[in-house]
Backbone as CSV, one residue per row, in Angstrom:
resi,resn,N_x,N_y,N_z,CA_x,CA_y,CA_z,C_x,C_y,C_z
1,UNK,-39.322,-1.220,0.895,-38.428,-2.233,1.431,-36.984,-1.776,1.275
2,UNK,-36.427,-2.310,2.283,-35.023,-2.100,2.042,-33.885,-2.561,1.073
3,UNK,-33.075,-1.490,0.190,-32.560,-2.351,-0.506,-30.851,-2.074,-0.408
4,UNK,-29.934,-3.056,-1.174,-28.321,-2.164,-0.649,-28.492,-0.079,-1.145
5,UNK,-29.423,-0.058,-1.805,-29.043,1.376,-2.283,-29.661,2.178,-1.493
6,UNK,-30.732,1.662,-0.880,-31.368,2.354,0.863,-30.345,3.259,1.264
7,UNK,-30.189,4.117,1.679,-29.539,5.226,2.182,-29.558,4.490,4.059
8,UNK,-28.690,4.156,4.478,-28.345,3.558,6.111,-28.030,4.759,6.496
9,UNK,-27.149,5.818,6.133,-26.794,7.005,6.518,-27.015,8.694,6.557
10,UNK,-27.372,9.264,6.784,-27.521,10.602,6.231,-26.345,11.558,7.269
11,UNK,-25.546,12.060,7.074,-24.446,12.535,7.645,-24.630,13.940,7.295
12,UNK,-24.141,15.209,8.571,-24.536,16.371,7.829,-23.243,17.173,8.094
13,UNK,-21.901,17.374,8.526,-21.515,18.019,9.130,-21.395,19.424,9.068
14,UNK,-20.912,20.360,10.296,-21.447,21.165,10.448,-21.088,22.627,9.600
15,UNK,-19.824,22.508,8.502,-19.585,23.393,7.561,-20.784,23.174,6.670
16,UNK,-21.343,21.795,6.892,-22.873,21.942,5.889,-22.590,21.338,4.730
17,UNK,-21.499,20.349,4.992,-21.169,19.076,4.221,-22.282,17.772,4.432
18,UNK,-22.804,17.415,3.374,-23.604,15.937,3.277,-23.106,14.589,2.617
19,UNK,-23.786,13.359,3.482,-22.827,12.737,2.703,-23.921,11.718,3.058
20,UNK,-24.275,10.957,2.164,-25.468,9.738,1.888,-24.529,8.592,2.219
21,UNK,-24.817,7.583,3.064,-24.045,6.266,2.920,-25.155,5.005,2.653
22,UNK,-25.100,4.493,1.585,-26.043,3.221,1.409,-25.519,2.112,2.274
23,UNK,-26.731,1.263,2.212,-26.357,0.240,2.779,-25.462,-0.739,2.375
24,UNK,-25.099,-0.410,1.252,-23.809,-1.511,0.456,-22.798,-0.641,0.843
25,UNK,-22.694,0.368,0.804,-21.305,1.105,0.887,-21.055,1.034,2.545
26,UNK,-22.252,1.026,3.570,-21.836,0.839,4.704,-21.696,-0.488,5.335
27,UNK,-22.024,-1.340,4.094,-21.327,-3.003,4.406,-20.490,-2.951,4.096
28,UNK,-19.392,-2.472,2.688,-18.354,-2.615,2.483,-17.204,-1.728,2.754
29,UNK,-18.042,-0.352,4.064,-16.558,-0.192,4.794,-16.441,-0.909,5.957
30,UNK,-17.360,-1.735,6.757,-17.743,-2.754,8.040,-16.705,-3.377,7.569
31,UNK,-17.525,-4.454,6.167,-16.555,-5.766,6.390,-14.921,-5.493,6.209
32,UNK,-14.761,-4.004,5.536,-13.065,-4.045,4.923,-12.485,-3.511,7.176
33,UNK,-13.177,-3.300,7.372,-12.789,-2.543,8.422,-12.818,-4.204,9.582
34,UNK,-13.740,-4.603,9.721,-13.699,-5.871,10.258,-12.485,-6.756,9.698
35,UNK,-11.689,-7.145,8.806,-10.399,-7.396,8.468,-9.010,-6.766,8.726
36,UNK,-9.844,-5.675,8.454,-8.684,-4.980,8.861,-8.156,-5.046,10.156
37,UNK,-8.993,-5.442,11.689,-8.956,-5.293,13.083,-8.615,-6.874,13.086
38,UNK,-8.938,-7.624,12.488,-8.656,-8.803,12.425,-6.941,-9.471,11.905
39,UNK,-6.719,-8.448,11.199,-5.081,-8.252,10.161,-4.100,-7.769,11.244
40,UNK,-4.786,-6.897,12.588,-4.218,-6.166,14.029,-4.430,-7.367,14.648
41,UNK,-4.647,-8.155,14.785,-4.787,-9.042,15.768,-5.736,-9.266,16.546
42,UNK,-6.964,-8.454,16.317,-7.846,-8.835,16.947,-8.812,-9.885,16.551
43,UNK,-9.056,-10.234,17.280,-10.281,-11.958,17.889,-11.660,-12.043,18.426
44,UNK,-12.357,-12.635,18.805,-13.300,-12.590,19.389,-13.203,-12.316,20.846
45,UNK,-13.960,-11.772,21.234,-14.019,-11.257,22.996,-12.964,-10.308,22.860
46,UNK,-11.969,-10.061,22.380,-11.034,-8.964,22.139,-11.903,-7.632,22.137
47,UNK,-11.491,-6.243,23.223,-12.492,-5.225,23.384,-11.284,-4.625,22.215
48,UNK,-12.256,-3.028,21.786,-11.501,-2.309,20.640,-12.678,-1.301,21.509
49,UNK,-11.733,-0.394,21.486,-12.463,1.316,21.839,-12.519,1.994,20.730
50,UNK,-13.831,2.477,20.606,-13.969,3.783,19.482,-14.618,4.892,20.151
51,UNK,-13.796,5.923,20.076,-13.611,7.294,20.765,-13.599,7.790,19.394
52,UNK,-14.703,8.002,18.573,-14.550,8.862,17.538,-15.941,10.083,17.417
53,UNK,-15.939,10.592,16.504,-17.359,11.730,16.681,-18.360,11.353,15.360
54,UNK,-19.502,12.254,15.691,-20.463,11.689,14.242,-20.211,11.851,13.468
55,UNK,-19.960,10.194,12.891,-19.716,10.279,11.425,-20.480,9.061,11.110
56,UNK,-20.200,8.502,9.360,-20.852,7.068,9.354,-19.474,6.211,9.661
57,UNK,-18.356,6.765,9.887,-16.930,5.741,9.684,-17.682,4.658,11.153
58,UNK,-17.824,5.586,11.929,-18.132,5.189,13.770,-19.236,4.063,13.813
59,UNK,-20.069,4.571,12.727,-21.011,3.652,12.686,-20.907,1.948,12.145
60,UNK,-19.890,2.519,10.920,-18.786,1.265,10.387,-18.350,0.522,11.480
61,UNK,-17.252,1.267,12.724,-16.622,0.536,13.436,-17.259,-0.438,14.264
62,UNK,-18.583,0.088,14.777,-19.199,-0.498,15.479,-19.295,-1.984,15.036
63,UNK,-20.258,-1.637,13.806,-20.531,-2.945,13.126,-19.624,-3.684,12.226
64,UNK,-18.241,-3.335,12.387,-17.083,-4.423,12.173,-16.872,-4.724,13.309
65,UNK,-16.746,-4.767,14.474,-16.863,-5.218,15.564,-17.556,-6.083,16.080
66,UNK,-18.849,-6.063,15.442,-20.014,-7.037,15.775,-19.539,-8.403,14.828
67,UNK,-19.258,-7.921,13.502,-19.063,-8.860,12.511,-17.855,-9.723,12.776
68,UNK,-17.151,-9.093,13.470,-15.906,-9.969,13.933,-15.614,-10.811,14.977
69,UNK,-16.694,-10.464,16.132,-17.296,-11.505,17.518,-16.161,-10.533,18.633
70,UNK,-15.401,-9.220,17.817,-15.138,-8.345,19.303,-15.976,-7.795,19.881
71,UNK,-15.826,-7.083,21.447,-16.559,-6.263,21.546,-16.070,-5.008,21.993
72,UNK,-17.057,-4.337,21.796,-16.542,-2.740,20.987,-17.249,-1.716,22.350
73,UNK,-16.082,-0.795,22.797,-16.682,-0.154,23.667,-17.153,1.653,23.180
74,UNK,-17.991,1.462,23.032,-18.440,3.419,22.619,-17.887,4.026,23.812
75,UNK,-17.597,5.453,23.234,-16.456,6.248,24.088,-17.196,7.605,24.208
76,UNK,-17.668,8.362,25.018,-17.922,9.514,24.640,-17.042,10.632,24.217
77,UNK,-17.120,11.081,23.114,-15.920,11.971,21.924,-15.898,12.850,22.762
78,UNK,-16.192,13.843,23.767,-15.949,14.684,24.642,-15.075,14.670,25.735
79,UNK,-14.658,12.952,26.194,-13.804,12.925,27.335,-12.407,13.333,27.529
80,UNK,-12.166,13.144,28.253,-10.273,13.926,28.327,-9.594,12.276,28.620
81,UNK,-8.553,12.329,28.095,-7.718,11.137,28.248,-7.764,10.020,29.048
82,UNK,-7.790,10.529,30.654,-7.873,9.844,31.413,-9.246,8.861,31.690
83,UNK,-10.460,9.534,31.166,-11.695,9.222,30.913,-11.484,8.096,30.187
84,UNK,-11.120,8.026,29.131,-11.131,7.251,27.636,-10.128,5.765,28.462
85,UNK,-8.634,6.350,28.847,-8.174,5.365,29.348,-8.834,4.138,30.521
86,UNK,-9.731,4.650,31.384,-10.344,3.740,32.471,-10.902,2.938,32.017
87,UNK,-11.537,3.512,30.644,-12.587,2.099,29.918,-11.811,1.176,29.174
88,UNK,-10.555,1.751,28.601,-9.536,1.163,27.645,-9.187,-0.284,28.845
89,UNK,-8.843,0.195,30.169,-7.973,-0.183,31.186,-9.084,-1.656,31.843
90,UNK,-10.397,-1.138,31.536,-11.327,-2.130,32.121,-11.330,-3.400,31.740
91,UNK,-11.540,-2.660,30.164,-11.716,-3.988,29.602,-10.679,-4.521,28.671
92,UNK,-9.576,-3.964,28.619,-7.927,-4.454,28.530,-8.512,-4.819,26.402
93,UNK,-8.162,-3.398,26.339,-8.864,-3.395,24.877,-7.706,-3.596,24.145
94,UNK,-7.591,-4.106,23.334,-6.344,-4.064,22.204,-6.266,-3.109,21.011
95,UNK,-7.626,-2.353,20.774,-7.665,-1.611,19.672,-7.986,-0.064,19.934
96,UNK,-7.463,0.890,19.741,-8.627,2.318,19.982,-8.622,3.240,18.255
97,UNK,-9.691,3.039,18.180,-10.281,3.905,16.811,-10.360,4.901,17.437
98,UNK,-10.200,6.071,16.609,-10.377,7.594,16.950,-10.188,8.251,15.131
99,UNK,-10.294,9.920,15.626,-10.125,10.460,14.650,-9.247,11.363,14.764
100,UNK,-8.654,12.490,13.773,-7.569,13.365,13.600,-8.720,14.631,14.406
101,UNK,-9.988,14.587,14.505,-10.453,15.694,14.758,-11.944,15.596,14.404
102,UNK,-12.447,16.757,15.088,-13.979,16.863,14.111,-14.190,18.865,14.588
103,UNK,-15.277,19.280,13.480,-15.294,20.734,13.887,-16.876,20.653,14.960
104,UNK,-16.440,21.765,15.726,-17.799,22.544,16.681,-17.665,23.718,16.932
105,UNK,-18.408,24.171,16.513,-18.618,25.746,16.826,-17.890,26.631,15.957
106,UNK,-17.379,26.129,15.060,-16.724,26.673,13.850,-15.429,26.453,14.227
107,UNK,-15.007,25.653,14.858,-13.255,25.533,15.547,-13.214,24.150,15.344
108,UNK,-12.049,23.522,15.338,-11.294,22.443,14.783,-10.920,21.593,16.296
109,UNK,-12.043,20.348,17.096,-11.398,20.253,17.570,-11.063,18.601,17.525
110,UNK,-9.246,18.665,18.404,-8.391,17.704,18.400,-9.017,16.306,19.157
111,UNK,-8.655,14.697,18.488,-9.323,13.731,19.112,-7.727,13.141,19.380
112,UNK,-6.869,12.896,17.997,-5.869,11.923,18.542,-5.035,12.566,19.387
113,UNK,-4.730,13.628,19.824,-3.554,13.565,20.953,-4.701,12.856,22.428
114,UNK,-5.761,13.398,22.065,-6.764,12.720,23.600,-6.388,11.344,23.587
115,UNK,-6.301,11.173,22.028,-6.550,9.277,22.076,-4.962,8.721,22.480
116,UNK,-4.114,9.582,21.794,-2.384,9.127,22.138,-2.182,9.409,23.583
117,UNK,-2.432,10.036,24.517,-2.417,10.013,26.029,-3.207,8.992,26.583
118,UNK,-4.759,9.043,25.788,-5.193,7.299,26.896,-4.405,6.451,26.531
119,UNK,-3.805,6.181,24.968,-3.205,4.678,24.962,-1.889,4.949,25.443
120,UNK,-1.529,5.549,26.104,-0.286,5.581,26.929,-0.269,4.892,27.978
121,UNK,-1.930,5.266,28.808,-1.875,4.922,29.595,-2.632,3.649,30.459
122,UNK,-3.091,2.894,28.649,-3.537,1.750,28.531,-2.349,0.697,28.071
123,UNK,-1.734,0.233,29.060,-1.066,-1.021,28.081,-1.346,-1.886,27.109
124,UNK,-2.620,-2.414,27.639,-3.239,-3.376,26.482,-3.172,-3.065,25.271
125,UNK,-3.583,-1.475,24.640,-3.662,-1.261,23.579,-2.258,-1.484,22.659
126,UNK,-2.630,-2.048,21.694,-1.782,-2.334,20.634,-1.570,-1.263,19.579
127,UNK,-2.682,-1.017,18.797,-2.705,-0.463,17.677,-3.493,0.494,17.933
128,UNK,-3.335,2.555,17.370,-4.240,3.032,17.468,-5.242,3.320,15.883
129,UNK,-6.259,3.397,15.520,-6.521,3.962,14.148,-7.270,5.103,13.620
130,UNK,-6.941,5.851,12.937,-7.130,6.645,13.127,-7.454,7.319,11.589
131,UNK,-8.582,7.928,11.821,-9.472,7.846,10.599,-9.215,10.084,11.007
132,UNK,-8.963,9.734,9.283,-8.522,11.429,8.906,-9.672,12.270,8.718
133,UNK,-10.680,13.109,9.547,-11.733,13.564,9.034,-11.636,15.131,8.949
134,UNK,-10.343,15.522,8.939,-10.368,17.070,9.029,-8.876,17.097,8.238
135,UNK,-8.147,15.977,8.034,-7.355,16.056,7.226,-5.889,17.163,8.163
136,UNK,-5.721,16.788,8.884,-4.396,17.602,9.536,-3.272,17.309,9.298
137,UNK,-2.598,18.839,9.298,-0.843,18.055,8.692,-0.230,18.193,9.897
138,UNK,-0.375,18.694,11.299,0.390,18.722,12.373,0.328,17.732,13.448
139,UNK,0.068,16.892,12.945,-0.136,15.275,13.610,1.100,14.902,13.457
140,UNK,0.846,14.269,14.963,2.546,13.250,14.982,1.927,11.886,15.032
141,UNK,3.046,11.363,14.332,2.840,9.590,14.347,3.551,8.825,15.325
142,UNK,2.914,7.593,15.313,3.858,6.190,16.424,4.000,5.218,15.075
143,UNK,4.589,4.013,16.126,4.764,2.853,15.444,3.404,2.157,15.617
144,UNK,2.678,2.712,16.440,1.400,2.023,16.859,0.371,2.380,15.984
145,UNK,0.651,3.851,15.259,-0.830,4.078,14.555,-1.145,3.921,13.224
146,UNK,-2.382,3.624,12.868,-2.182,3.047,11.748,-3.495,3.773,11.096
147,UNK,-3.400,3.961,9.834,-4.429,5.487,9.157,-5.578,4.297,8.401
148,UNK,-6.878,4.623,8.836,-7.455,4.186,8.247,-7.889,3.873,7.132
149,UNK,-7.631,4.853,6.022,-7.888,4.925,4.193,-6.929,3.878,4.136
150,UNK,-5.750,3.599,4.725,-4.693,2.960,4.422,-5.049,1.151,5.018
151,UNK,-5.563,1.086,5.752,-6.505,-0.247,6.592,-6.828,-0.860,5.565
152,UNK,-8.013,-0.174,5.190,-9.653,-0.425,4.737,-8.936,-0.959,3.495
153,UNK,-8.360,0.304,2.542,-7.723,0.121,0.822,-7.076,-1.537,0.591
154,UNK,-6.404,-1.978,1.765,-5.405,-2.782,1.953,-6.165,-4.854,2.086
155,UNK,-7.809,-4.545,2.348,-8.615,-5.520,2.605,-9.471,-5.874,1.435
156,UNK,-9.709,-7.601,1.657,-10.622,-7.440,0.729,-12.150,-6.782,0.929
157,UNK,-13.239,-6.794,-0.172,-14.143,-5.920,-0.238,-15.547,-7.012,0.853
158,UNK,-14.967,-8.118,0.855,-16.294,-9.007,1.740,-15.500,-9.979,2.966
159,UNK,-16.062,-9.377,3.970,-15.506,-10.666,5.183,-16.540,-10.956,5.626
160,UNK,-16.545,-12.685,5.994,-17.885,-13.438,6.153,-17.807,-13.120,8.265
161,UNK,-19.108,-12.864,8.199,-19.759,-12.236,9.105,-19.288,-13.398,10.312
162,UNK,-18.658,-13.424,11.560,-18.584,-15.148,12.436,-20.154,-15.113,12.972
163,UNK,-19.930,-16.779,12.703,-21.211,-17.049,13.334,-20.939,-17.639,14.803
164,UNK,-21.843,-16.759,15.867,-21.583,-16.581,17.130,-22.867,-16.839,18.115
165,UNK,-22.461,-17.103,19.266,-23.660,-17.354,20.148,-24.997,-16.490,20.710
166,UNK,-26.125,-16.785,20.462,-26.739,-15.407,21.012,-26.118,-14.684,22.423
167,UNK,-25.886,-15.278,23.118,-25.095,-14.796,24.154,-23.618,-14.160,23.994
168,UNK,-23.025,-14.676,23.373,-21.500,-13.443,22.774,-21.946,-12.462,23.384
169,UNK,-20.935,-11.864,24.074,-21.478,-10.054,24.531,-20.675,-9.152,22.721
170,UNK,-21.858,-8.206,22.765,-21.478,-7.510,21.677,-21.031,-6.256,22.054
171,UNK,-21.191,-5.265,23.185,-20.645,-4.216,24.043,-20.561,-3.634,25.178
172,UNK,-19.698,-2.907,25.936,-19.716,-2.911,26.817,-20.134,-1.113,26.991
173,UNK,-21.209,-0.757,27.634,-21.979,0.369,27.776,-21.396,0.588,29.032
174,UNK,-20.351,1.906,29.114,-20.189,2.507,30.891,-21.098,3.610,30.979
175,UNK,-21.197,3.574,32.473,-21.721,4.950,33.289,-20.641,6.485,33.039
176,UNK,-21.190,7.590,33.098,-20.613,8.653,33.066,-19.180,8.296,34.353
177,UNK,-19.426,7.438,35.365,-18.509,7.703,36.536,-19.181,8.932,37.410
178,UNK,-19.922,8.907,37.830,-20.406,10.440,38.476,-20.563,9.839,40.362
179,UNK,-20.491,8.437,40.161,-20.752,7.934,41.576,-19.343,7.381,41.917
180,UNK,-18.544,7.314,40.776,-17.386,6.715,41.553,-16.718,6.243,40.504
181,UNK,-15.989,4.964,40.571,-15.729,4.537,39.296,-16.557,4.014,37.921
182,UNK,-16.171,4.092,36.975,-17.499,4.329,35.847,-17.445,2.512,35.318
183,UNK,-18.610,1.941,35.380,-19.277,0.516,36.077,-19.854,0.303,34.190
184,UNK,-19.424,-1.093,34.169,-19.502,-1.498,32.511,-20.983,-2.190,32.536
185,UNK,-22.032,-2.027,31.513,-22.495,-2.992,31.345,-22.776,-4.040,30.413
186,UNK,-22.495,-5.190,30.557,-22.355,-6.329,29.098,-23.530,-6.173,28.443
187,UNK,-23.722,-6.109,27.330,-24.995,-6.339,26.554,-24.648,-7.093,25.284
188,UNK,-25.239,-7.865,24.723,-25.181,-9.157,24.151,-25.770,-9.480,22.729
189,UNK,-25.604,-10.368,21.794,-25.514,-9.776,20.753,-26.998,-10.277,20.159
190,UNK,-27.816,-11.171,20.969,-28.781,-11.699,20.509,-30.079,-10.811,21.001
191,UNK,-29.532,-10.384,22.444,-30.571,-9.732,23.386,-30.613,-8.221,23.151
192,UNK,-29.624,-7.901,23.272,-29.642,-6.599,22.214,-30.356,-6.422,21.686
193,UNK,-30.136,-7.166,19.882,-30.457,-7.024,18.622,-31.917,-7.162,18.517
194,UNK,-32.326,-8.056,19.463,-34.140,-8.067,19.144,-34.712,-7.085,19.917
195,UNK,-34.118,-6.843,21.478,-34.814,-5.903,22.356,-35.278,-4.709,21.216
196,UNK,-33.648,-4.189,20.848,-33.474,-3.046,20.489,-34.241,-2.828,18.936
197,UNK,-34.279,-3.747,18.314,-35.593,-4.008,17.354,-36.797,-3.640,17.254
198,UNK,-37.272,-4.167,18.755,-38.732,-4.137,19.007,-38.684,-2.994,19.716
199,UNK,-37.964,-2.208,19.883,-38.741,-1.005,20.723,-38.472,0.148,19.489
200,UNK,-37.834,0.521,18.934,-37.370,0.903,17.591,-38.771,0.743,16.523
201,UNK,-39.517,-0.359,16.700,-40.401,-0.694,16.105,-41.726,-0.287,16.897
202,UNK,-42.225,-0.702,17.732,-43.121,-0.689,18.702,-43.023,0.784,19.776
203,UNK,-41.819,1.387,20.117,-41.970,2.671,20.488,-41.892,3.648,19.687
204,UNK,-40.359,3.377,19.208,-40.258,4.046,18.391,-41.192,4.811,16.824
205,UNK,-41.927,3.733,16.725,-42.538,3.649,15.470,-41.741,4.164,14.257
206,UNK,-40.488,3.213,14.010,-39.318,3.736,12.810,-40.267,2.587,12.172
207,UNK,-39.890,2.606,10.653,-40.571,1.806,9.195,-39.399,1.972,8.625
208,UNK,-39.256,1.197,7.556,-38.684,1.055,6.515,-38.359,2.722,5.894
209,UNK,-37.486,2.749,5.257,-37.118,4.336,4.553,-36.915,5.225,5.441
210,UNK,-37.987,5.293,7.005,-37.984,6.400,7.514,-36.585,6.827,8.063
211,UNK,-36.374,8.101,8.751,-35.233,8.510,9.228,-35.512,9.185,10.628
212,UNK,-34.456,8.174,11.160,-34.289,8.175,12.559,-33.172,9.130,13.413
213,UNK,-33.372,10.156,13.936,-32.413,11.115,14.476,-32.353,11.120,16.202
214,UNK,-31.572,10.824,17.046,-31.399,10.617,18.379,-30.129,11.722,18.723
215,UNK,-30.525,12.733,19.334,-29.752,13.905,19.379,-29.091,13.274,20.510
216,UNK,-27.870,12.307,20.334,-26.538,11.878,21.610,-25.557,11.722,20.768
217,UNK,-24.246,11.605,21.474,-23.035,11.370,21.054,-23.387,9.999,20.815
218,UNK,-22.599,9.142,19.909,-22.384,7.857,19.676,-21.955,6.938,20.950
219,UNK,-21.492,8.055,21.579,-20.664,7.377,22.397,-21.033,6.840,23.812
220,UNK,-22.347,7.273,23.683,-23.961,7.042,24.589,-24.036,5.975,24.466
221,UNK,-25.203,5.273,25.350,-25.893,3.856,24.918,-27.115,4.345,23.827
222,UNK,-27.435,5.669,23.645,-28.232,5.769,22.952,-27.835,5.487,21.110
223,UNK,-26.299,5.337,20.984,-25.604,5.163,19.760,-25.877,3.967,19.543
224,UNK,-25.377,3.099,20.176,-25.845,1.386,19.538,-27.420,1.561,19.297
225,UNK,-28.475,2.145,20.278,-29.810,1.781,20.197,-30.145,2.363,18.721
226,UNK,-29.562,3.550,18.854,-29.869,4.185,17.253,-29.441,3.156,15.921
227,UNK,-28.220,2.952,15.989,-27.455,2.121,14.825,-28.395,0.615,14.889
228,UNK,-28.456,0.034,16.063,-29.234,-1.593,15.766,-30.642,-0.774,15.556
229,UNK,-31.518,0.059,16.069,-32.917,0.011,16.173,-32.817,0.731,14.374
230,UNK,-32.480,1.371,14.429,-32.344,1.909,12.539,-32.795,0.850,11.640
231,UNK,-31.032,0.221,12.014,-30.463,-0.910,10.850,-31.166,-2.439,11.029
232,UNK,-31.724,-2.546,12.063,-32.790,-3.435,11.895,-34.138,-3.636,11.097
233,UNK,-34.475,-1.940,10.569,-35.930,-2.033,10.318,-35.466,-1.067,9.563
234,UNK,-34.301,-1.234,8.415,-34.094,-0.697,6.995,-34.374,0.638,6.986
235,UNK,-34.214,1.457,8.408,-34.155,3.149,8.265,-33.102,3.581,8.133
236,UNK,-33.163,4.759,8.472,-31.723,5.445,8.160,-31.934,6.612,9.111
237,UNK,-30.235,6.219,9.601,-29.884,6.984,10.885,-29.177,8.725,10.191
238,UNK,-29.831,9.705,10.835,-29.124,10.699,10.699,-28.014,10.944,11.813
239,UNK,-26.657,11.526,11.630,-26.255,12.088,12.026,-26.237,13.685,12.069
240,UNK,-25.486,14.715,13.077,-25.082,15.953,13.006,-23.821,16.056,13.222
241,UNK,-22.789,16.811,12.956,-21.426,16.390,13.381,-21.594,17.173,14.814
C-alpha cells in the first residue's frame, strides 16, 4: 500500500544523477508551489504554462495547479518560442514555469531565454518562474521573474487543496500544429482523473509500488496520463532527463 514514504518519483538525469521523491516530499513541494502561484495572483480558471523538462519539479507544477483550481498547460520542452507563445496566447495564461536549462547529449541546453521570448510575446503573462536545474550564472533577469527555491522557501509547508467541480477543466492538451493552427483540448478534472485511473489500472496493469515509465516529454498528453495514472494507484513514475 501506499504510504507518504512511497517513492512517487524516481528521477535519473542524464550525468547519472538520482533522485527519489516521496510522496510527502512531492506534496510538500505541490502545496508550497500551489501558494506560491496563488501569492502571483493566480486563481481558478487562471491558465499557467509549464515549459519545463524531466524532472519531479514539473511534476510538482502540474499538481499545484490542479490543487489550486488553475489550469495548467504542458508545453513541449523542445519548442522554439514562438511555439510556446501560441499556447501562452490561447489561453491568455498569466503564469509560465520553465527552467534555467536541462542537459542532452552531454551539452547544456538553454530553456529560459526560449521562455523570455514567448513571454514577450504573450501579454497576458505576468510572472515568469523559473526553477534552477543546471544552476547558470549567465542568465539575465526581469522584473517579471521570479526563482523558484526562492517561491517555494517563502510558503507555508500545507495549502488546503480547493474544493472544485467535477467539471472544472484541469488542462488544456494542444496538437503539435502540423495541420494548421495548434487546436486545445479541455480535459477536466473529474473525467480525467477516473478515465485516466482506470486505464492505468485495467490497461495498463500499474499496482501499487510498481514503476511506471512512458518514454514522452511531459509536455505530451502522455505526461498528465503518466502523473494521474501513476499517482492514482500509489506507483511511481520514472523519469529520464
Amino acid at each position: 500500500a501506499r504510504t507518504p514514504q512511497t517513492t512517487a518519483i524516481l528521477w535519473e538525469g542524464e550525468s547519472g544523477e538520482v533522485r527519489r521523491v516521496s510522496y510527502a516530499e512531492l506534496r510538500d513541494m505541490a502545496d508550497r508551489l500551489a501558494a506560491g502561484l496563488r501569492s502571483l495572483g493566480v486563481r481558478e480558471r487562471d491558465a499557467v504554462g509549464i515549459f519545463m523538462p524531466m524532472a519531479p519539479e514539473t511534476v510538482a507544477a502540474t499538481l499545484a495547479c490542479a490543487k489550486l483550481g488553475a489550469i495548467y498547460l504542458p508545453i513541449f520542452s523542445g519548442y522554439a518560442a514562438d511555439a510556446v507563445a501560441t499556447r501562452l496566447n490561447d489561453a491568455h495564461a498569466k503564469v509560465l514555469i520553465t527552467a534555467d536549462g536541462f542537459l542532452r547529449r552531454g551539452q547544456s541546453v538553454g530553456m529560459k531565454e526560449v521562455a523570455d521570448r514567448a513571454a514577450d510575446l504573450a501579454p497576458s503573462v505576468r510572472h515568469v518562474i523559473i526553477w534552477e536545474r543546471i544552476g547558470r550564472e549567465d542568465l539575465s533577469w526581469s522584473d517579471r521573474d521570479v526563482r523558484w527555491e526562492e517561491l517555494l522557501a517563502a510558503q507555508p509547508a500545507r495549502f488546503e487543496t480547493r474544493p472544485l467541480d467535477s467539471e472544472h477543466p484541469l488542462f488544456i492538451a494542444y496538437t503539435s500544429g502540423t495541420t494548421g493552427r495548434p487546436k486545445g483540448s479541455v480535459h477536466v478534472h473529474g473525467g480525467f482523473t477516473l478515465k485516466i485511473a482506470e486505464e492505468g489500472a485495467y490497461q495498463g496493469d500499474v499496482h501499487p509500488g510498481e514503476v511506471l515509465f512512458w518514454v514522452t516529454d511531459l509536455g505530451w498528453i502522455m505526461g498528465p496520463w503518466e502523473i494521474v495514472g501513476a499517482g492514482a494507484l500509489g506507483a511511481t513514475v520514472f523519469l529520464y532527463e
